[in-house]
C-alpha positions as CSV (number, residue, x, y, z in Angstrom):
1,X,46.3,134.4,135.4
2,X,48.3,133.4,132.4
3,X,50.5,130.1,132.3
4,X,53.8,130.0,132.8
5,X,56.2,129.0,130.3
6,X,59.3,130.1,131.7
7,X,61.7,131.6,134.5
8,X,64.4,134.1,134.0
9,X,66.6,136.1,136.0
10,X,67.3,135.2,139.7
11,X,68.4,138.1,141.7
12,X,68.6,138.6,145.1
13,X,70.5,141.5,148.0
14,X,71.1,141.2,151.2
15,X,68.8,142.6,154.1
16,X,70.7,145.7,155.3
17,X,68.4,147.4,157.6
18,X,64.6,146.2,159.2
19,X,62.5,147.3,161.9
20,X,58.8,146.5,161.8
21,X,56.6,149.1,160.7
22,X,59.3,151.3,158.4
23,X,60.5,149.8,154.7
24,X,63.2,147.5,154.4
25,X,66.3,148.4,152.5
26,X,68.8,146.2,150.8
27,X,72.5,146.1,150.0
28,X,73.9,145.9,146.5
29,X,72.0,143.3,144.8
30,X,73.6,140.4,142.5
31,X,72.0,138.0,139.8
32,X,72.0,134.4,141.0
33,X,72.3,132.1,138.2
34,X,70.4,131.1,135.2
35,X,67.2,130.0,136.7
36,X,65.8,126.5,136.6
37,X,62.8,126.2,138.9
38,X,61.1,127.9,141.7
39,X,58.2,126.0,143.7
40,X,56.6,128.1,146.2
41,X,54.3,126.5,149.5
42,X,52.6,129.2,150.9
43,X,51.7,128.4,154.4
44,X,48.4,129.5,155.2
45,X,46.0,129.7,158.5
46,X,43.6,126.8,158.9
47,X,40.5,128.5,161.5
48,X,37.4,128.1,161.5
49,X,34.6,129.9,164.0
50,X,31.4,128.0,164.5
51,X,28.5,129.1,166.0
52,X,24.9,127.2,166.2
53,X,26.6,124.0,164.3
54,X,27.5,126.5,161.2
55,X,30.9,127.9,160.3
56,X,30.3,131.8,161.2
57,X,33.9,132.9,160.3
58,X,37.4,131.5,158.8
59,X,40.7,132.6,158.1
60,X,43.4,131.5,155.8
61,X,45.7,134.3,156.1
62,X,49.3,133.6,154.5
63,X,51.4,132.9,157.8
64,X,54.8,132.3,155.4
65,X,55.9,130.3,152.8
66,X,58.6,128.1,151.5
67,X,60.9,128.2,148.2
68,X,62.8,125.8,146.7
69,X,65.0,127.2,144.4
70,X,67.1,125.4,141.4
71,X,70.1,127.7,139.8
72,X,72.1,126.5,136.8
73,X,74.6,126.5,139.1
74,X,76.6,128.9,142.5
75,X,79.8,130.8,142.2
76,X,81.9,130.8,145.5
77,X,80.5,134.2,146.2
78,X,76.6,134.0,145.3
79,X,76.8,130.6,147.3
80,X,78.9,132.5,150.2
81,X,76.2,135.5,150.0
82,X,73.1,133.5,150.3
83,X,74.3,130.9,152.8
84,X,76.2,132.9,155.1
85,X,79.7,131.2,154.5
86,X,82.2,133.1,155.7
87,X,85.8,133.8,153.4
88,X,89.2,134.2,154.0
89,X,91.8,134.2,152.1
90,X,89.8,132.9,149.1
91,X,88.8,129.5,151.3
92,X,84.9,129.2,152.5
93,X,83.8,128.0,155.3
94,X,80.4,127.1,156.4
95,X,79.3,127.2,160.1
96,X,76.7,127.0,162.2
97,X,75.4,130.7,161.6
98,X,72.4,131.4,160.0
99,X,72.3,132.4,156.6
100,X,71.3,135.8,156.0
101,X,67.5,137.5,155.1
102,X,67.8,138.2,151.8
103,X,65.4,140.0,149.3
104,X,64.6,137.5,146.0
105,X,63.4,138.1,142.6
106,X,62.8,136.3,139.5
107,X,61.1,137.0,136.3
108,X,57.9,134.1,135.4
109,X,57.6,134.1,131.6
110,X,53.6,134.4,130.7
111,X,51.7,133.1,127.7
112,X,48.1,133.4,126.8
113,X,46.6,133.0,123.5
114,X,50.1,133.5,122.1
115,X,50.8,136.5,123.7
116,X,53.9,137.0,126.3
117,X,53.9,138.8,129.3
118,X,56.9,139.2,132.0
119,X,55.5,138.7,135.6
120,X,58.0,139.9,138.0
121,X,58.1,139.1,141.6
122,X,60.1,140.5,144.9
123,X,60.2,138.4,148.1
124,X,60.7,140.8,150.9
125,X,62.7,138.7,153.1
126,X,63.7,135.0,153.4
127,X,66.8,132.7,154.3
128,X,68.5,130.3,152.2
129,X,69.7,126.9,152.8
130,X,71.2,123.8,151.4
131,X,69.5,120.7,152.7
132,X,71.3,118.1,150.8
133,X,73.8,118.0,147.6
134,X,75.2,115.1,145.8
135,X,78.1,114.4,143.4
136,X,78.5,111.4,141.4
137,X,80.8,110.1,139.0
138,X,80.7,110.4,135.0
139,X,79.4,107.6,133.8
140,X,78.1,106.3,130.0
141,X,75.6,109.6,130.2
142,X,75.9,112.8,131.6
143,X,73.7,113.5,134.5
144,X,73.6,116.8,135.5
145,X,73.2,118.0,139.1
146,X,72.3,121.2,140.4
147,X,72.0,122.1,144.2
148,X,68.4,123.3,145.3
149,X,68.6,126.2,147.5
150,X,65.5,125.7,150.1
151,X,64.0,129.0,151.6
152,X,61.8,130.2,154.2
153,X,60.1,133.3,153.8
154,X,58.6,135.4,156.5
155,X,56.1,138.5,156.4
156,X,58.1,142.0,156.8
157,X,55.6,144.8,158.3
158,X,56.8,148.1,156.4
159,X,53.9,150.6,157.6
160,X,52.0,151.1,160.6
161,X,48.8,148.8,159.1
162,X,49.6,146.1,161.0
163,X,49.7,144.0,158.0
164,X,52.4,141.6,156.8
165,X,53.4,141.7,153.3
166,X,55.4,139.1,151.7
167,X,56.0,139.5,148.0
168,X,55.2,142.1,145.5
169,X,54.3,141.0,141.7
170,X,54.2,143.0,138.4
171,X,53.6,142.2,135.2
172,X,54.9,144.3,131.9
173,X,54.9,143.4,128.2
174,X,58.9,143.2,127.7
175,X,61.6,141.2,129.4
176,X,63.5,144.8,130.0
177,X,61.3,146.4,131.9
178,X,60.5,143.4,134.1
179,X,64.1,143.2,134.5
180,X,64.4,146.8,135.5
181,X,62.0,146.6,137.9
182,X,63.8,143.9,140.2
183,X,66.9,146.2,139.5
184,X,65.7,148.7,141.5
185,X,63.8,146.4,143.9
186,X,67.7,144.5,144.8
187,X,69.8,147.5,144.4
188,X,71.3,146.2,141.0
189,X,72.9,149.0,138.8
């Protein structure tokens, strides 16, 4: 693993279609924002078997995770996309649905020993929320404020393995190509 000395391209589309055990598809995809930060949690299975005062067995399976997500910024649209507001006439409203599963992307910049790779990743399927926002006046300096978009992912079975899958990753040597890739993973053309 390499460290990572940057974050580029948010993108994210729209779960169209679902059913457990067959792939997932995705409307037409959109880019985000300029990205600031991404933290992710993955939640993970705590059991342990014992047997004879030993531990025999464990397990600490991913049961899902959560993302908090800082944009440079929403348009009316990427905000009314990943939250589930509803438009008319130009006006947003937001209600007491839930916002939408979406597929997410974003590009980590890499670096080791001087040398730059472009780790893309795909979450299959989370939702998107706004827990709190604030706006302040201009004072002396400029302070500025970005909302953080807070996720939770879930696991999306697309064969008949049984097995939940939650993210792919790939890395490439250029930006382009890592772009590419979550092009075609959101439906961007």
């Amino acid at each position: 693993m390499n460290a990572n000395v940057g974050m580029v391209y948010p993108v994210a589309a729209l779960v169209a279609t679902y059913t457990p055990g067959t792939s997932i598809t995705y409307g037409a995809g959109f880019v985000v924002a300029e990205a600031v930060s991404a933290s992710i949690n993955w939640d993970r299975a705590d059991g342990h078997f014992y047997g004879d005062d030993i531990e025999l067995d464990s397990d600490n399976g991913i049961l899902g995770y959560t993302m908090d997500f800082e944009p440079t910024g929403l348009s009316d649209t990427v905000r009314g996309n990943l939250l589930g507001e509803t438009v008319s006439s130009g006006e947003y409203t937001i209600t007491d649905t839930p916002a939408p599963d979406v597929g997410f992307g974003y590009v980590r910049v890499m670096r080791n020993k001087g040398v730059v790779k472009y780790e893309a990743w795909w979450y299959f399927k989370e939702k998107f929320g706004i827990s709190s926002e604030e706006t302040r006046t201009k004072e002396r300096s400029v302070e500025w404020r970005v909302p953080t978009l807070n996720g939770v992912g879930a696991g999306v079975s697309l064969d008949s393995t049984g097995k939940l899958s939650f993210a792919n990753h790939k890395t490439f040597d250029d930006l382009s190509s890592a772009k590419a890739y979550l092009n075609s993973k959101a439906g961007i053309t």
